[in-house]
C-alpha positions in Angstrom: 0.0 0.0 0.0 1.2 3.0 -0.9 0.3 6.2 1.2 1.0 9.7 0.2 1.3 12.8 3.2 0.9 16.3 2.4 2.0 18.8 5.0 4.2 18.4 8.1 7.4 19.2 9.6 10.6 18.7 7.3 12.3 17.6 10.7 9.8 14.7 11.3 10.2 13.3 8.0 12.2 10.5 9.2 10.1 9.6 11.3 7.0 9.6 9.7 8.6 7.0 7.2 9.5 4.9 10.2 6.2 4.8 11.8 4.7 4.2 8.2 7.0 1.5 8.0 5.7 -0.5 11.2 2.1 -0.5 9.2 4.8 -2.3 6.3 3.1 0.8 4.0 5.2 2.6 1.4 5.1 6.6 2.7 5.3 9.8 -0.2 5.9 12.4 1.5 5.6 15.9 0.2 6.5 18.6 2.9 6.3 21.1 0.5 4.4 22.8 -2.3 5.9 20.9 -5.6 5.2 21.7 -9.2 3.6 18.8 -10.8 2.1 17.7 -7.5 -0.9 15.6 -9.1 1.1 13.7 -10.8 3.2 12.6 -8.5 0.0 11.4 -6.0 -2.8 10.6 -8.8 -1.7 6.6 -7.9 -1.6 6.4 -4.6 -4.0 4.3 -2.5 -4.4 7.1 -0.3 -4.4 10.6 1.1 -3.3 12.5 4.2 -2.8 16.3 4.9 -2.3 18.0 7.8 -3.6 21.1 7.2 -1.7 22.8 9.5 1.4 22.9 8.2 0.7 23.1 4.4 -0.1 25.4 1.8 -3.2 26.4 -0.2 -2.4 25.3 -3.0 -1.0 22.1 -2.2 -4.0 21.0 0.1 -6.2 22.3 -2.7 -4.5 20.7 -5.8 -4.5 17.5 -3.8 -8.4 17.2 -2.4 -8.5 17.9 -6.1 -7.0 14.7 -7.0 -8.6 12.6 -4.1 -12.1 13.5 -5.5 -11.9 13.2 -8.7 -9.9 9.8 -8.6 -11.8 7.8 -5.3 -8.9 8.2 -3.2 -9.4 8.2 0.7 -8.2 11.6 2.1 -7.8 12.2 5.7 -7.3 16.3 6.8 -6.4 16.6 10.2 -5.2 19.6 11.7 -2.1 17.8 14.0 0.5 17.0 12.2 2.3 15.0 14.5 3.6 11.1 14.6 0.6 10.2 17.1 -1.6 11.7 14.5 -0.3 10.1 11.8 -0.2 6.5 13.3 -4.2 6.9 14.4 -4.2 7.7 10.2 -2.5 5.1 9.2 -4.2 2.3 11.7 -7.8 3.6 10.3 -6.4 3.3 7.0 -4.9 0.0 7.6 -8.2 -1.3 9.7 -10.5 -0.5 6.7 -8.4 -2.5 4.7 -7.8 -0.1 1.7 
């Protein structure tokens, strides 16, 4: 499964990759605004943006994508590793 995060904290990168890891899902993450952005998450199996800590453009280019392609989109407002783990074990619960 492959899982793509928009938003967070450049220093918790690592981490969030490691915690991803326990769930044994593949983690994209985009801590910043990048041109091109729907291309790079149009084939993921899902979504996750903490809205917090990520621009307009970016959260709006990808709800863009999540709607108009099915893919499950979580937007919480915490961007931290606690936050991302409840995420992932929803995501990993409902079995997409």
């Amino acid at each position: 499964m492959c899982i793509g995060l928009i938003g967070g904290m450049d220093r918790l990168e690592r981490h969030y990759t490691e915690e991803a890891q326990k769930f044994k899902v593949e983690l994209k993450v985009f801590n910043k605004y990048e041109t091109n952005l729907f291309k790079k998450i149009q084939h993921v199996d899902a979504l996750i943006i903490f809205t917090n800590k990520v621009s307009h453009g970016a959260r709006k280019e990808a709800v863009h994508v999540a709607r108009n392609r099915n893919i499950p989109l979580f937007m919480v407002h915490s961007c931290g590793i606690g936050t991302l783990r409840r995420c992932l074990n929803s995501l990993c619960f409902k079995g997409i």
